[in-house]
Backbone as numpy.savetxt, mean C-alpha at the origin, in Angstrom:
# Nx Ny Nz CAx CAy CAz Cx Cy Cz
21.06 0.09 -4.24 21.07 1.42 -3.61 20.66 1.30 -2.16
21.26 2.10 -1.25 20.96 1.82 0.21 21.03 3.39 0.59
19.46 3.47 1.67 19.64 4.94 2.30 19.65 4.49 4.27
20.14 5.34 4.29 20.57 5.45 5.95 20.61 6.28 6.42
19.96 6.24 7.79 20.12 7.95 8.60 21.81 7.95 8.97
21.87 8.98 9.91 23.55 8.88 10.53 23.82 8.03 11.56
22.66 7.56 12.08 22.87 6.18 12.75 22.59 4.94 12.54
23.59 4.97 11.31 22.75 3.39 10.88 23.32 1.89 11.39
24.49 2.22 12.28 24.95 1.09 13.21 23.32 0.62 14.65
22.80 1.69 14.39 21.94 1.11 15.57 20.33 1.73 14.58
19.55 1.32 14.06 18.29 1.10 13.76 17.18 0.51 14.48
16.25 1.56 14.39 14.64 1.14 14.87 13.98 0.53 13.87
14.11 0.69 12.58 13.42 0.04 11.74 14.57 -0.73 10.46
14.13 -1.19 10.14 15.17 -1.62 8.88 13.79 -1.91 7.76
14.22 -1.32 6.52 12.91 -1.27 5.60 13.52 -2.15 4.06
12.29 -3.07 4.12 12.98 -3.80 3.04 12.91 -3.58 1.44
13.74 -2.73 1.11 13.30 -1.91 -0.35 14.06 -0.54 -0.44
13.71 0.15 -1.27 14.54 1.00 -1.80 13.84 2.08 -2.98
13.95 2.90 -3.39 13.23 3.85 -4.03 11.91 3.61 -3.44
10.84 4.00 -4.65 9.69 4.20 -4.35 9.19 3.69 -3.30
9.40 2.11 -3.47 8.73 1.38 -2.80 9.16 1.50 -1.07
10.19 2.26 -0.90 10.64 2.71 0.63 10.40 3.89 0.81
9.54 4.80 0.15 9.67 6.18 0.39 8.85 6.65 1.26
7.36 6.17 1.31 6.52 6.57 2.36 6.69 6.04 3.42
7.44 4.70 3.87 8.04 3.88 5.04 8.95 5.23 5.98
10.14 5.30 4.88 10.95 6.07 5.13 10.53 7.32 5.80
9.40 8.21 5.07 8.80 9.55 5.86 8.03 9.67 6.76
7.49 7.70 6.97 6.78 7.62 8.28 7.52 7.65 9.56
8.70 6.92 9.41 9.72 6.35 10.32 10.22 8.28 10.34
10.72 8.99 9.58 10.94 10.37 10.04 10.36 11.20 11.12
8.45 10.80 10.44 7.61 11.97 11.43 7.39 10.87 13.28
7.59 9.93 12.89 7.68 9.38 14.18 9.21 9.50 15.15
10.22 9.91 14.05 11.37 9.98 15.39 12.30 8.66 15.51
11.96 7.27 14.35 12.75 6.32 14.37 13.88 6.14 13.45
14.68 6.27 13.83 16.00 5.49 13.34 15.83 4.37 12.33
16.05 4.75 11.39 15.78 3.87 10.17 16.59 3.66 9.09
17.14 2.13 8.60 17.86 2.08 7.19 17.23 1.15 6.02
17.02 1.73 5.26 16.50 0.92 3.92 17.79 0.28 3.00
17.39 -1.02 2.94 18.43 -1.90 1.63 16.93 -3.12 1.32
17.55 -3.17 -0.37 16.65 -4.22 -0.92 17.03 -5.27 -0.95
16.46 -6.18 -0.57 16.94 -7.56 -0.69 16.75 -8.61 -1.61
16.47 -7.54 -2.95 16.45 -8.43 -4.41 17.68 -7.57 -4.98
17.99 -6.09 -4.78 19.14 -6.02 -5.07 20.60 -6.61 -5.02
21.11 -5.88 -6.24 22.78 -6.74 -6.41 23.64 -6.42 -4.58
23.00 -5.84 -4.14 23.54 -5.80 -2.89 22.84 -6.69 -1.67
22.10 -7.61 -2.29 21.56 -8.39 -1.28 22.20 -9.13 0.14
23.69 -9.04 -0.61 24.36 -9.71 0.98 24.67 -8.67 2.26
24.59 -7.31 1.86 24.53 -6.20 2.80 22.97 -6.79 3.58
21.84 -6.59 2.83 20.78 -7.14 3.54 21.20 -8.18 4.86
21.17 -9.53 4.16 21.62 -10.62 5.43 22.80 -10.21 6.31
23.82 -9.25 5.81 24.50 -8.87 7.02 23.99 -7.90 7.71
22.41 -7.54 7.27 21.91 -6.26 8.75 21.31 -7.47 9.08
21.14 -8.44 8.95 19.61 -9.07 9.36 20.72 -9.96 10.46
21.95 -10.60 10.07 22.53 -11.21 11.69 23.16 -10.43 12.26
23.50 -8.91 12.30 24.05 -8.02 13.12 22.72 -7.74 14.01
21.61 -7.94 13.25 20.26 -7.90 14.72 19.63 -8.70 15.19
20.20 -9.68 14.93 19.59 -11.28 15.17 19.46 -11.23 16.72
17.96 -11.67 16.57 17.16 -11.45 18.45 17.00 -10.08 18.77
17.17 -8.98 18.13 16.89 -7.99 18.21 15.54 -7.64 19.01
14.74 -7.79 20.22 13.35 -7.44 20.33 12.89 -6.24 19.36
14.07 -5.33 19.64 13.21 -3.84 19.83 13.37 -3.39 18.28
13.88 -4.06 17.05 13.81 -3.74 15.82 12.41 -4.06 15.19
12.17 -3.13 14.23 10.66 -3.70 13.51 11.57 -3.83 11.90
10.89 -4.49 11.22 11.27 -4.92 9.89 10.04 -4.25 9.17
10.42 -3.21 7.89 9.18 -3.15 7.34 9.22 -3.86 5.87
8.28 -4.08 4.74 8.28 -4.92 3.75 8.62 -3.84 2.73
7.90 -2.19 2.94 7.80 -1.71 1.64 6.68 -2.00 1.00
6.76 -1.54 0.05 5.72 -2.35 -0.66 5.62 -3.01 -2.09
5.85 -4.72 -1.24 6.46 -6.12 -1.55 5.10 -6.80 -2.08
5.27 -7.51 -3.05 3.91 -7.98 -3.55 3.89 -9.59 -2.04
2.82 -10.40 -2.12 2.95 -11.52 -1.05 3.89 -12.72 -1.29
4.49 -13.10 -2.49 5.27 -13.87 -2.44 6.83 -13.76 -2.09
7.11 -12.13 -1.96 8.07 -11.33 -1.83 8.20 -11.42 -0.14
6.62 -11.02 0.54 6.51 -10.26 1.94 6.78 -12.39 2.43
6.25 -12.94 2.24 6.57 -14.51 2.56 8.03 -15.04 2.62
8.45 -14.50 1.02 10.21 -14.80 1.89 10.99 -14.28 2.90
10.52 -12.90 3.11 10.51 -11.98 4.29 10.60 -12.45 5.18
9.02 -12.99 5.82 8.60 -13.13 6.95 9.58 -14.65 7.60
9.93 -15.51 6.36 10.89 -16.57 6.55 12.06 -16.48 7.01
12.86 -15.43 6.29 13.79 -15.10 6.59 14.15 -14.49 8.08
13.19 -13.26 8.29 13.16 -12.80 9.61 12.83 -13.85 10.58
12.43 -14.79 10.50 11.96 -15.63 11.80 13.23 -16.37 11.93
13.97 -17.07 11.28 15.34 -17.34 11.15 16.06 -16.69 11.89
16.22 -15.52 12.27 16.78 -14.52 13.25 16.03 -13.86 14.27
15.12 -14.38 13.94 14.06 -13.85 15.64 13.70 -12.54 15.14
13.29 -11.71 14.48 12.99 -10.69 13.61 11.42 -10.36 13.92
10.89 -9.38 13.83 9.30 -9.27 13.84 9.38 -7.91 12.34
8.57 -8.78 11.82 7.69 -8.20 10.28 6.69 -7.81 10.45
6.02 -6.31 9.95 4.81 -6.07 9.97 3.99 -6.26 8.49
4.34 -7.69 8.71 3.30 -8.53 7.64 2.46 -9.37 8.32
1.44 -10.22 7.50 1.05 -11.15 7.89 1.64 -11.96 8.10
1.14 -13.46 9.35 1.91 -14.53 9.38 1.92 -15.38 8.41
3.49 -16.37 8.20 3.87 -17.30 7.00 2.52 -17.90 6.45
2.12 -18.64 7.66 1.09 -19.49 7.41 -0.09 -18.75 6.44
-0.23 -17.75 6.69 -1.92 -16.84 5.94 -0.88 -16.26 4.62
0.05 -16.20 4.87 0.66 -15.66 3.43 0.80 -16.60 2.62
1.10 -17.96 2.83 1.41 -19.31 2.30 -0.09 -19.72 1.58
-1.14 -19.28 2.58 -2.46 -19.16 1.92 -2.89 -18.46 0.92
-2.49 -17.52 1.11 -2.67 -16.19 -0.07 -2.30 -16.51 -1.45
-0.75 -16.99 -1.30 -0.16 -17.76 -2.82 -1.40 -19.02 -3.16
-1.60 -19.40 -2.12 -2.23 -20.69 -2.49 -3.45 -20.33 -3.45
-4.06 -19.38 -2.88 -5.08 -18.93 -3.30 -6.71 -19.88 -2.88
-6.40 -21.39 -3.46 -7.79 -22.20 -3.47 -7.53 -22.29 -2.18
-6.93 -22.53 -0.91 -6.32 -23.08 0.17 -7.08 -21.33 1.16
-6.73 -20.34 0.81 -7.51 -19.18 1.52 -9.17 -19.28 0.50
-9.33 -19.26 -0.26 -10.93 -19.52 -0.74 -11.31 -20.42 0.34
-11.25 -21.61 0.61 -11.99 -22.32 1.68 -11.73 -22.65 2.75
-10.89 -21.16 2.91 -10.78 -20.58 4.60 -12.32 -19.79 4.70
-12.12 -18.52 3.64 -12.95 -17.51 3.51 -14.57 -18.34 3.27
-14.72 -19.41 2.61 -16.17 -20.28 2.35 -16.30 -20.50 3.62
-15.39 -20.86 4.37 -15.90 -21.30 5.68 -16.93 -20.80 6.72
-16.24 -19.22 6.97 -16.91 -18.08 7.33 -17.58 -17.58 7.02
-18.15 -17.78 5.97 -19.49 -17.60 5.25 -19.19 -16.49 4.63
-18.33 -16.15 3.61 -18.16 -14.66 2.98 -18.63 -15.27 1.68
-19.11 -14.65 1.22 -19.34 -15.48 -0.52 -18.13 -15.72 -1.57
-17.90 -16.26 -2.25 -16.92 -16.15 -3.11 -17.54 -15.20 -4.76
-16.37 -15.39 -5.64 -16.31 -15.48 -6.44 -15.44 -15.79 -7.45
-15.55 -16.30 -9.04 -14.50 -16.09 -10.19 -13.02 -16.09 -9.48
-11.97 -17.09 -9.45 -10.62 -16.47 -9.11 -10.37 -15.78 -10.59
-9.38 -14.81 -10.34 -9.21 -13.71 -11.76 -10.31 -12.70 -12.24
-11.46 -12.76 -11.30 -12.53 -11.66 -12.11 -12.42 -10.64 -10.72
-11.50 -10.19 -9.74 -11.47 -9.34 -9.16 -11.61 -7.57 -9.79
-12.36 -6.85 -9.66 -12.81 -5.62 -10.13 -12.68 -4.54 -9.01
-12.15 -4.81 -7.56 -12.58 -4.02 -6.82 -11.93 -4.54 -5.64
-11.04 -3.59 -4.60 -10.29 -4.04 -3.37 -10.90 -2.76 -2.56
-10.42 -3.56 -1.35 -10.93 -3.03 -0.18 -9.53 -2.75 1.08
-9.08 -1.89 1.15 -7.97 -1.78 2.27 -8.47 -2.07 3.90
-7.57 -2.65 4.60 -8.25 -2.99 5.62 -6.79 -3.40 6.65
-6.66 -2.83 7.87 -5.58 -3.12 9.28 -6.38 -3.41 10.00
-5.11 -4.32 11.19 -5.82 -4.63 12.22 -4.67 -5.14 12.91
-4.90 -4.43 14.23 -3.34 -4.07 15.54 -3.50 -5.45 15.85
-3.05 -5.66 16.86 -2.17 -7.10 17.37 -3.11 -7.63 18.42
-4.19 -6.73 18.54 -5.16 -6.94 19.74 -6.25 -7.36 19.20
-6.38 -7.33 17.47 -7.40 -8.20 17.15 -8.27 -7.50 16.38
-8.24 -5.86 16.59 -9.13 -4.98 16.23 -8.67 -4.67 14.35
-10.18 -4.61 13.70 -9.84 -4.38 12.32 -10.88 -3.74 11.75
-10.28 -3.01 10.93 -11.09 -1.60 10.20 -10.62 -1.37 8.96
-11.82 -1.64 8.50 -11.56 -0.74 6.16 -11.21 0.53 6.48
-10.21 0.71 5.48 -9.75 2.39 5.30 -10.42 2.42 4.24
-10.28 2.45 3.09 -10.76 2.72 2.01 -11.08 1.45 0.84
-11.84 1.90 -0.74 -11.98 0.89 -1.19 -11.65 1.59 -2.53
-11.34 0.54 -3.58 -10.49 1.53 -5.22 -10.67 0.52 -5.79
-10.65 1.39 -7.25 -10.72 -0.26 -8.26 -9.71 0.66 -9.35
-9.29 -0.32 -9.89 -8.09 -0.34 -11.32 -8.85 0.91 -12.32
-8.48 1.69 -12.61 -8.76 2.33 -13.74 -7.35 3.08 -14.83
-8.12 3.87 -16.22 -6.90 4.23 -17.07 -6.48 5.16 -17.68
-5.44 5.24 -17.58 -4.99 6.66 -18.24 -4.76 7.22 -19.20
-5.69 8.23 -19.69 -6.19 8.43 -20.68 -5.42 9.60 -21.45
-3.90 9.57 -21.90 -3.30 10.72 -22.41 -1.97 9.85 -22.62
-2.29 10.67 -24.48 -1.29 9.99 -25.04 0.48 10.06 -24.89
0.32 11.45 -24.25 1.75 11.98 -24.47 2.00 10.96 -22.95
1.59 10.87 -22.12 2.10 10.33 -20.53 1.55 8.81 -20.73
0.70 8.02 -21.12 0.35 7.08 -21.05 1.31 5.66 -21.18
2.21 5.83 -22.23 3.29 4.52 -22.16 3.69 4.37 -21.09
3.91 6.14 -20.02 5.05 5.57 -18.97 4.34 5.17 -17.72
2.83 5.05 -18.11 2.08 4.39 -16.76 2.01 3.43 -16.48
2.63 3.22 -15.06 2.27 1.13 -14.67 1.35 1.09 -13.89
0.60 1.76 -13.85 -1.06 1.29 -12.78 -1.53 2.89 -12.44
-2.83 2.53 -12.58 -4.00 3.84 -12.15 -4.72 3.47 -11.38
-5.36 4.00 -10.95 -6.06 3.90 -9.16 -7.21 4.86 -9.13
-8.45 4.40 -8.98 -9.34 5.19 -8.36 -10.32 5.01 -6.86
-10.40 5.84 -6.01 -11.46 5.77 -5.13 -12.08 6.88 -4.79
-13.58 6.64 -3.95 -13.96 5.24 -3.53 -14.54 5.25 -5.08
-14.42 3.70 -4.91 -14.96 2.84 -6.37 -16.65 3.25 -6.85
-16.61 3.81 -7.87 -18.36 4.47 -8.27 -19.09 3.03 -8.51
-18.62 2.04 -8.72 -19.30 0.76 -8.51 -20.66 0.41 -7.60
-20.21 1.28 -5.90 -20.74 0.95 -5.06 -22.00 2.02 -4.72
-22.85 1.69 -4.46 -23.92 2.21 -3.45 -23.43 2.93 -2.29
-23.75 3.27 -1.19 -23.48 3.83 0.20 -23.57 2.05 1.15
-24.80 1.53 0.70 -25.34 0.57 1.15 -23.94 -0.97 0.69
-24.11 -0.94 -0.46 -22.50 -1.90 -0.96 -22.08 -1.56 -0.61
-21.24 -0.20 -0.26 -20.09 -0.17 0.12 -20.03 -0.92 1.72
-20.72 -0.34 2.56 -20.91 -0.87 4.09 -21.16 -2.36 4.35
-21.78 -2.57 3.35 -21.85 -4.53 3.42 -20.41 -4.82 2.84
-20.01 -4.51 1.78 -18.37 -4.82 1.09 -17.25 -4.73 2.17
-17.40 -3.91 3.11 -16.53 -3.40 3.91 -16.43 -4.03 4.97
-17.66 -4.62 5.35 -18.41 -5.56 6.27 -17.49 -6.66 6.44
-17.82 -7.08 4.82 -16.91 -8.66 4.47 -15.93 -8.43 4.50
-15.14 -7.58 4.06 -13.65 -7.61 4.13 -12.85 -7.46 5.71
-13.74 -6.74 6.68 -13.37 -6.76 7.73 -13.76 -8.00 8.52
-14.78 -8.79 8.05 -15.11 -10.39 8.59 -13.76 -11.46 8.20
-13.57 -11.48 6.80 -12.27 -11.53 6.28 -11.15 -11.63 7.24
-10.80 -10.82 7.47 -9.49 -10.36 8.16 -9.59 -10.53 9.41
-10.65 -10.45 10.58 -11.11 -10.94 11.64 -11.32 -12.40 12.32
-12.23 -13.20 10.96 -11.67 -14.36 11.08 -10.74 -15.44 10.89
-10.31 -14.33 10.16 -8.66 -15.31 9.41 -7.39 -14.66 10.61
-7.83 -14.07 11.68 -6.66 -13.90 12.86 -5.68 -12.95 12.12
-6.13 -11.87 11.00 -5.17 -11.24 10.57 -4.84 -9.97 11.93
-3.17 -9.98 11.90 -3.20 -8.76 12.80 -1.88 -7.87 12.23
-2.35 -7.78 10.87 -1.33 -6.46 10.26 -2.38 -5.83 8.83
-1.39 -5.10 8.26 -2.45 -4.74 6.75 -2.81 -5.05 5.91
-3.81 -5.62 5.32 -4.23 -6.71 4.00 -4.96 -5.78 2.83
-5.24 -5.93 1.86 -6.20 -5.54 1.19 -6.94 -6.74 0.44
-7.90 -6.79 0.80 -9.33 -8.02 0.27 -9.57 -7.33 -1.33
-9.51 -8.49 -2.37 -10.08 -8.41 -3.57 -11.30 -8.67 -3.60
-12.45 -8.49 -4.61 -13.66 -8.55 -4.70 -14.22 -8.21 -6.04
-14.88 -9.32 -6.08 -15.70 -8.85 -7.82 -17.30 -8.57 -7.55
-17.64 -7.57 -8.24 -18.41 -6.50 -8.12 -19.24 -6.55 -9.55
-20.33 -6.87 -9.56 -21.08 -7.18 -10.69 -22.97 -6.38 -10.29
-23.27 -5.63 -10.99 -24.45 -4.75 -9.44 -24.28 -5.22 -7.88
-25.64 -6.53 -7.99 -25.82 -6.63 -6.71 -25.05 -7.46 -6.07
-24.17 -8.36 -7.28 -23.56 -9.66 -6.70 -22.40 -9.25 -6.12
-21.70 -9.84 -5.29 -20.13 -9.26 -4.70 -19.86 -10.45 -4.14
-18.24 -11.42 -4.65 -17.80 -12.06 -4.28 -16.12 -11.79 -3.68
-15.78 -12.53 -2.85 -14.56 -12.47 -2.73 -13.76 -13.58 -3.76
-12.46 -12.49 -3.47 -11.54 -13.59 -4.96 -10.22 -13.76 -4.40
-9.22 -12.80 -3.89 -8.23 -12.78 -3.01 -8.04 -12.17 -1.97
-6.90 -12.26 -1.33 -6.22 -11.30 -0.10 -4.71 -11.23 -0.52
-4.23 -10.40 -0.55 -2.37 -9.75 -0.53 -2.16 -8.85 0.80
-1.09 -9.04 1.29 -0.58 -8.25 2.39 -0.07 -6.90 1.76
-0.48 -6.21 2.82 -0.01 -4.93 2.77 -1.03 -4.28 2.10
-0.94 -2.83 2.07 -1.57 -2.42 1.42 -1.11 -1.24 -0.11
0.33 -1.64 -0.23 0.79 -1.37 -1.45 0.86 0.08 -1.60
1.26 0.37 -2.65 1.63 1.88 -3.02 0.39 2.86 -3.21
-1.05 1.81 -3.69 -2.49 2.59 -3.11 -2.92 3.25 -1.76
-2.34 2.99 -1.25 -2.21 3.69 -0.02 -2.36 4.85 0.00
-1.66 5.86 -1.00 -1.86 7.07 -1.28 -3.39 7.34 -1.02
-4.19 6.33 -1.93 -5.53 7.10 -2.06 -6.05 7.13 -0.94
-5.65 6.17 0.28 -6.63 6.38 1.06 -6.31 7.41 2.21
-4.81 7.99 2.09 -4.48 9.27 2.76 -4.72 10.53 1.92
-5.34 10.51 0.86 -5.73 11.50 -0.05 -7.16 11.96 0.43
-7.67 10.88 0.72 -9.11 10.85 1.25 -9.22 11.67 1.95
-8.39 11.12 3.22 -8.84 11.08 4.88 -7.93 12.18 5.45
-6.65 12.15 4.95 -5.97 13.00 5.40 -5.26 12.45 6.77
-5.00 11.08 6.44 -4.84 9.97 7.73 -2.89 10.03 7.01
-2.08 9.54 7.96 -0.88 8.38 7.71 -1.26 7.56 7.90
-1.55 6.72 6.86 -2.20 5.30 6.97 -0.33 4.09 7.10
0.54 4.78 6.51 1.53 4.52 6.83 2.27 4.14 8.32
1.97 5.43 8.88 2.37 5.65 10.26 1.59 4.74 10.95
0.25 4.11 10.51 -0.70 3.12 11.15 -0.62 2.63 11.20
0.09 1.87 10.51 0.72 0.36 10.14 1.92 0.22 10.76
2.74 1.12 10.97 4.04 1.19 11.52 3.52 0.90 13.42
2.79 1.70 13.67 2.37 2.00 15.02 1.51 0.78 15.67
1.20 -0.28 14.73 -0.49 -1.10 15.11 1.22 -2.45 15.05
1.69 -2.35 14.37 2.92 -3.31 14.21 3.55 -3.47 15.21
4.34 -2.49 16.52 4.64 -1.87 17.38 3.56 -2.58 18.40
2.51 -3.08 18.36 1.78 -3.11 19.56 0.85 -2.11 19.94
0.95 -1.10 19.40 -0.06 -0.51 19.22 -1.63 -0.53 18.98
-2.72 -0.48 19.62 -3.66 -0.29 19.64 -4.07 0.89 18.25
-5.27 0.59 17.27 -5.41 1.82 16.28 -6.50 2.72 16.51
-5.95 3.85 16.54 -6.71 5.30 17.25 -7.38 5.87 15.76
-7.59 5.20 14.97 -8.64 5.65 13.84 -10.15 5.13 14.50
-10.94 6.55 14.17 -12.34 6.21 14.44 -12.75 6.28 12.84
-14.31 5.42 12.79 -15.09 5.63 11.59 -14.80 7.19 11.20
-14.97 8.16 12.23 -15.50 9.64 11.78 -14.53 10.21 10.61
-13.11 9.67 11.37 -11.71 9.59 10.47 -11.91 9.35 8.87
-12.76 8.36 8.44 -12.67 7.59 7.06 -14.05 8.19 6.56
-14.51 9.66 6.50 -15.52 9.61 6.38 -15.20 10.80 5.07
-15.45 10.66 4.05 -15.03 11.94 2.92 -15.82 11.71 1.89
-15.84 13.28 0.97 -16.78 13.27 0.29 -16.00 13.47 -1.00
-15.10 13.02 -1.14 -14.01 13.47 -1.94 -13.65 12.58 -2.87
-12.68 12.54 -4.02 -12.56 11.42 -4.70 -11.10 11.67 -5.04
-10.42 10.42 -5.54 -9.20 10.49 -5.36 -8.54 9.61 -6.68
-7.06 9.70 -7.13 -6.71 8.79 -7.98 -5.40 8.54 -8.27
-4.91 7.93 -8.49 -3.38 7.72 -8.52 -2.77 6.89 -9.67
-1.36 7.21 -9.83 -0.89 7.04 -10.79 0.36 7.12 -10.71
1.02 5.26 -11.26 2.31 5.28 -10.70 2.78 5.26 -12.03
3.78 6.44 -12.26 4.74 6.77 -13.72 6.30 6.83 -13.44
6.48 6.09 -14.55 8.18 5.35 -14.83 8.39 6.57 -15.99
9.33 7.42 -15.90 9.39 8.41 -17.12 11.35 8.04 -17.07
11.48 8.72 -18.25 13.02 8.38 -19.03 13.83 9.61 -18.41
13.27 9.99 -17.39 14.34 11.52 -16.75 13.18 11.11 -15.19
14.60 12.23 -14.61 13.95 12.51 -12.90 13.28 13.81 -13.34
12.57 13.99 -12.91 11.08 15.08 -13.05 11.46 16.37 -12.10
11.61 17.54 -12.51 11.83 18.29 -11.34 10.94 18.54 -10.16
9.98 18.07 -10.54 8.40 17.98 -9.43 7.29 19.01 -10.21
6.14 18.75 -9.43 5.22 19.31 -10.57 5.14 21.26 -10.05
4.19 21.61 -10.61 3.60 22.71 -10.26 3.07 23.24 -9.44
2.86 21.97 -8.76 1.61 22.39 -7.43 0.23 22.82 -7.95
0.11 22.97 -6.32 -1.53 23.53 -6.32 -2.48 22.37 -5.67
-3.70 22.95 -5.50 -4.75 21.92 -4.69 -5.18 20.59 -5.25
-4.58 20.01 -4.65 -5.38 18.08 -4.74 -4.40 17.67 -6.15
-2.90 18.35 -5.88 -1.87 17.33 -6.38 -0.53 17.55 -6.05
0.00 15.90 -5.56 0.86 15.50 -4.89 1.91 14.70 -5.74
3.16 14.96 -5.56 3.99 13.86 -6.57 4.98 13.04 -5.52
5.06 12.23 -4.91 5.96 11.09 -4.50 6.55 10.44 -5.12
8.06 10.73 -4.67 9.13 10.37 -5.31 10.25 10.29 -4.55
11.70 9.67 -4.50 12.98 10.18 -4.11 13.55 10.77 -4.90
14.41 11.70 -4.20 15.43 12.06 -4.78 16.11 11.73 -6.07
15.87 12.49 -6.92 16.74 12.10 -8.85 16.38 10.70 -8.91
14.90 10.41 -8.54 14.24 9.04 -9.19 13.46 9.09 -9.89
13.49 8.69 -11.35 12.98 8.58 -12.81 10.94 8.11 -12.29
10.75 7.38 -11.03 9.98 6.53 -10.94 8.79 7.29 -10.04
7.76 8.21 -9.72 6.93 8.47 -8.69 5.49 7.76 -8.91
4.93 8.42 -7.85 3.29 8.31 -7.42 2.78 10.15 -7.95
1.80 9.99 -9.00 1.24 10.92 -8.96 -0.03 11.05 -8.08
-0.54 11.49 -7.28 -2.08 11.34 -6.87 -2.93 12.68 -6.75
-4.50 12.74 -7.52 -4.72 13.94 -7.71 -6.47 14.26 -6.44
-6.79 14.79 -6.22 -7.79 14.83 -5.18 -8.78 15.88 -5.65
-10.34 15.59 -5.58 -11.18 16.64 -5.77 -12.11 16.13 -5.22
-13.20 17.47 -5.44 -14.28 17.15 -4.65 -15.79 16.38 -5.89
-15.02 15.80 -6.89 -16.11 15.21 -8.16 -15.47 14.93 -9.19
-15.95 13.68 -9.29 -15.00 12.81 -10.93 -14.46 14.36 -12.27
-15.35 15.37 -11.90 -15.05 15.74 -13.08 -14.13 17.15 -12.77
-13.75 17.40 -11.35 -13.20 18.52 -11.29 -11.83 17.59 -11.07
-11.93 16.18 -10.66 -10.63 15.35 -10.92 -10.09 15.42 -12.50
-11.20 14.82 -12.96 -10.42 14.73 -14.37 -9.58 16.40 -14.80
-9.99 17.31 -14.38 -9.68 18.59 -15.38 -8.20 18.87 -14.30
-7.85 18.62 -13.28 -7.16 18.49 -12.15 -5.84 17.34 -12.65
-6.21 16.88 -13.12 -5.54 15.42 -13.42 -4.70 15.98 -15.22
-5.77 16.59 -15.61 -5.42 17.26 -17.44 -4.28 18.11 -17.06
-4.44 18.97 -15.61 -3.33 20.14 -15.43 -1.91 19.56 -15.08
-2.17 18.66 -14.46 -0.56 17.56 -13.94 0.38 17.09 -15.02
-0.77 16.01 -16.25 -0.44 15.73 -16.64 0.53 16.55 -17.52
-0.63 17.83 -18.03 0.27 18.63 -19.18 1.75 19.40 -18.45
1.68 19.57 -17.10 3.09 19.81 -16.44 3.63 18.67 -17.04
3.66 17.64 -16.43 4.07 16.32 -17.12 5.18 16.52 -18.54
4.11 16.54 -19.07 4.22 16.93 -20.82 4.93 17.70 -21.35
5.07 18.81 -20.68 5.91 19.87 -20.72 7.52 19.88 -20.15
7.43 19.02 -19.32 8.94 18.99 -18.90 9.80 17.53 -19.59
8.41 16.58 -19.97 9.22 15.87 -21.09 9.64 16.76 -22.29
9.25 17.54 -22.94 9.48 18.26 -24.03 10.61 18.59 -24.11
11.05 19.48 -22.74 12.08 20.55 -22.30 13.29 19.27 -22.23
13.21 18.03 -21.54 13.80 17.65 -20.96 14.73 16.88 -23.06
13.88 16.73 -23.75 13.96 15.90 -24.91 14.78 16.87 -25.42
């Protein structure tokens, strides 16, 4: 499947992906005013891909975006585009080549003195950019959680909560600390999110993945930021005009990416819930927002049973 504005002979962005995973790319590249075409390049149409990629070969003024590509995905990317003189707003080969490696970034990160921990006992990530000038800042921090309803639950592939109740005020600012030491000394200058295992007082690092994935939601749920548009803009050369004051909320947030057997007509609405999706796609982002775990949960009961209800109708 391929979407395109009406100028898709001449593109500002070219986005690598398609449904979901291009949809917030796509509405960033809108509110900014760029010229943009999305094709996937694992799709059966993959040779359309390589024929945008040498129709812009040396392109300066094109940006490439990933979507959101897990790192072994954003690595063939970044390969591919350099092949044609291309600029990706990923990390470089080399730190992504690390990332797969995994033991190979561990004693990057030992080096710098971040602590480790457990590879595989990660409990807890930390989002974190940083523009081309060097500068880097945590947006937010979430850990894995589950969804608890039977009628919607098969069609869930991941739940999301932040900020993580794990942490202190005090953890959190040291956690955030490291992850931005992280990314500072490892010369990162695009969006990462740092893994971390979280045990009370102990906190180790365990991985890094580029990008910051379809969680993203939560941390514009928060803040009320385009953390999207930030990434697009810090990619660009851009300098990032987020202050601390920006990331500062008292709010809690959660998300939930559902694969259902019909396109959903959209929900009900109302305060602190959002459904992301394309157009007659079976596949969205639910994300629900309150001001306390428990006016979430009852917030989260009302979605779902929309949910519930239009499977019924739809059966």
């Amino acid at each position: 499947m391929e979407h395109h504005t009406d100028h898709e002979d001449s593109p500002d962005v070219l986005i690598a992906a398609c449904g979901i995973a291009a949809r917030r790319w796509q509405q960033a590249c809108d509110e900014l005013g760029l010229i943009h075409k999305a094709v996937d390049p694992a799709s059966s149409i993959a040779d359309a891909w390589h024929a945008e990629l040498r129709k812009q070969e040396d392109n300066p003024s094109i940006l490439i975006l990933p979507g959101a590509r897990d790192t072994a995905s954003q690595l063939a990317l970044v390969r591919e585009c350099e092949r044609y003189g291309l600029s990706v707003a990923a990390p470089r080969a080399v730190l992504l080549e690390a990332m797969l490696d995994g033991s190979a970034l561990r004693q990057l990160v030992r080096e710098i003195g971040v602590p480790l921990a457990a590879p595989g006992s990660a409990n807890l990530a930390v989002a974190v950019i940083a523009d081309a000038q060097g500068h880097a800042m945590a947006l937010f921090d979430y850990q894995p959680t589950l969804l608890e309803n039977d009628a919607v639950q098969s069609y869930c592939l991941g739940s999301w909560l932040a900020p993580s109740p794990l942490l202190t005020p005090e953890q959190r600012r040291y956690l955030w600390q490291l992850a931005v030491t992280c990314v500072t000394e490892l010369d990162v200058r695009s969006a990462v999110t740092v893994h971390f295992s979280v045990s009370g007082n102990r906190m180790g690092f365990v991985v890094m993945t580029g990008g910051l994935g379809l969680e993203v939601a939560l941390g514009e749920a928060l803040t009320g930021l385009d953390l999207v548009i930030e990434q697009i803009q810090a990619a660009r050369g851009r300098p990032l005009e987020i202050a601390p004051r920006h990331l500062r909320s008292s709010l809690v947030a959660r998300t939930h990416r559902i694969s259902l057997p019909w396109a959903p007509e959209g929900l009900d609405g109302g305060p602190g819930i959002r459904w992301d999706a394309p157009p007659n796609c079976h596949e969205g982002l639910l994300t629900l927002t309150a001001v306390s775990l428990k006016a979430l949960e009852r917030r989260q009961r009302r979605a779902l049973t929309c949910l519930q209800h239009k499977a019924t109708r739809k059966a």
